[in-house]
C-alpha positions in Angstrom: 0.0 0.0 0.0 1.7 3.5 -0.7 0.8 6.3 1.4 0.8 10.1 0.7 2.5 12.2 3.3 0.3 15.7 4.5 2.9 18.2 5.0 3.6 17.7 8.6 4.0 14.3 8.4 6.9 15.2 5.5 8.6 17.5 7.6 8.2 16.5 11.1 10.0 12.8 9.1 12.7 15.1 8.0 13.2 16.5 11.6 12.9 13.1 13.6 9.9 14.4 15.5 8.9 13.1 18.7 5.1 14.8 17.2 5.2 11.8 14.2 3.0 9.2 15.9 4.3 5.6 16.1 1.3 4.5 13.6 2.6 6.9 11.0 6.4 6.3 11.4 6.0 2.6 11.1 4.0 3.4 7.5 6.6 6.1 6.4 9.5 3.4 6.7 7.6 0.6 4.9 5.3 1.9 2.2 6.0 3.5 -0.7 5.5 7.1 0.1 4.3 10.5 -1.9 4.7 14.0 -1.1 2.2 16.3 -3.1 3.4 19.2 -5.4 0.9 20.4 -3.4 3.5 20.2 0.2 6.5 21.7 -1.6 3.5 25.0 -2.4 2.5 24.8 1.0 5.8 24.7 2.5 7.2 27.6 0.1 4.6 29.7 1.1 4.9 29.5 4.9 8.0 30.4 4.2 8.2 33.4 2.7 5.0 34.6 5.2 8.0 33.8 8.3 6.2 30.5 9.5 8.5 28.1 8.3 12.1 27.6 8.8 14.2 24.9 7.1 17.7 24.0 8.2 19.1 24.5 4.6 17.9 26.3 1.6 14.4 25.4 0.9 15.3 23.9 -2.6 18.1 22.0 -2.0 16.7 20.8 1.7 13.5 19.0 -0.3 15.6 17.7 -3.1 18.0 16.1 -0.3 15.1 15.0 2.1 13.3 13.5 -0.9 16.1 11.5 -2.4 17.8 10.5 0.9 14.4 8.9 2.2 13.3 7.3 -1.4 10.0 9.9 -1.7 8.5 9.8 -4.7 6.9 13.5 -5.8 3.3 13.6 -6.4 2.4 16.1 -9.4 -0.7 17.7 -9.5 -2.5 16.3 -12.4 -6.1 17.9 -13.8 -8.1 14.9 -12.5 -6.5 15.9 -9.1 -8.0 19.4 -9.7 -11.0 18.5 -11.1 -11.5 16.3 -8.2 -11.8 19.1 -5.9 -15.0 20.5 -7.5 -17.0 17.7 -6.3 -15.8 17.5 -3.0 -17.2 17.9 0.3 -16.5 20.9 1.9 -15.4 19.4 5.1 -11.9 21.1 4.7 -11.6 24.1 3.5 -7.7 24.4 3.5 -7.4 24.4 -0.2 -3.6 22.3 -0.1 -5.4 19.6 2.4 -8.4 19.4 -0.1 -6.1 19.0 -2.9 -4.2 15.9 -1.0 -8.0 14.6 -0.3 -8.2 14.9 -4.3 -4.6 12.8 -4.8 -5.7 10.7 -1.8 -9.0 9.6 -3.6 -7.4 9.4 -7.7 -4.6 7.6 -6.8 -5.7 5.3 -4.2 -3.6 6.3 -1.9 -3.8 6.3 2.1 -3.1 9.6 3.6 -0.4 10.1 6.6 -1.9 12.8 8.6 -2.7 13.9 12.1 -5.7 16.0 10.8 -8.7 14.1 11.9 -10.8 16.5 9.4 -9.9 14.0 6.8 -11.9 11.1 8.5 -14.9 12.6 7.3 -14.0 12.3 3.3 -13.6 8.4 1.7 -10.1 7.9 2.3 -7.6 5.9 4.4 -6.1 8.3 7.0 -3.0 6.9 9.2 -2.4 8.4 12.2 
């Protein structure tokens, strides 16, 4: 089963983070695992607001994390878009709707803390 990893779960992998639960750490290490286009937005944007600091410089700190932990990149595709306009508004975060939208197309279980995502037909693993 592959799993695509919400944002947190990405970065909090990256950082060894006591916050990753055990459920999600023991998925991370043996599925095949995604991270969105949809992250890398998210994650560029807090960063230039001041949320967000990575130890290195953004680009080269994803390139690394991704390749040194065998992540494969998610792109966004128009299915994946498209996707979106049927949804539920349970979420209204539009980069956690878009993984809902990946989620569902690619039949993939989603590694997230957010318990909003329970209430959409997908796997979440937490």
């Amino acid at each position: 089963m592959a799993v695509l990893l919400d944002t947190h779960a990405f970065l909090w992998w990256c950082e060894d983070s006591h916050e990753l639960s055990k459920k999600a750490r023991k998925a991370i290490a043996a599925e095949e695992c995604f991270v969105s286009l949809a992250s890398f937005w998210e994650i560029a944007i807090k960063i230039s607001l001041g949320k967000l600091r990575l130890p290195a410089a953004p680009d080269r700190y994803i390139t690394d994390q991704m390749s040194l932990n065998g992540f494969g990149q998610l792109e966004i595709g128009f299915r994946h878009v498209m996707r979106c306009a049927s949804m539920e508004f349970h979420h209204r975060d539009p980069f956690d709707r878009l993984l809902v939208a990946q989620a569902r197309e690619e039949s993939l279980s989603l590694v997230s803390r957010d318990q909003a995502f329970d209430l959409y037909e997908i796997s979440r693993i937490w």
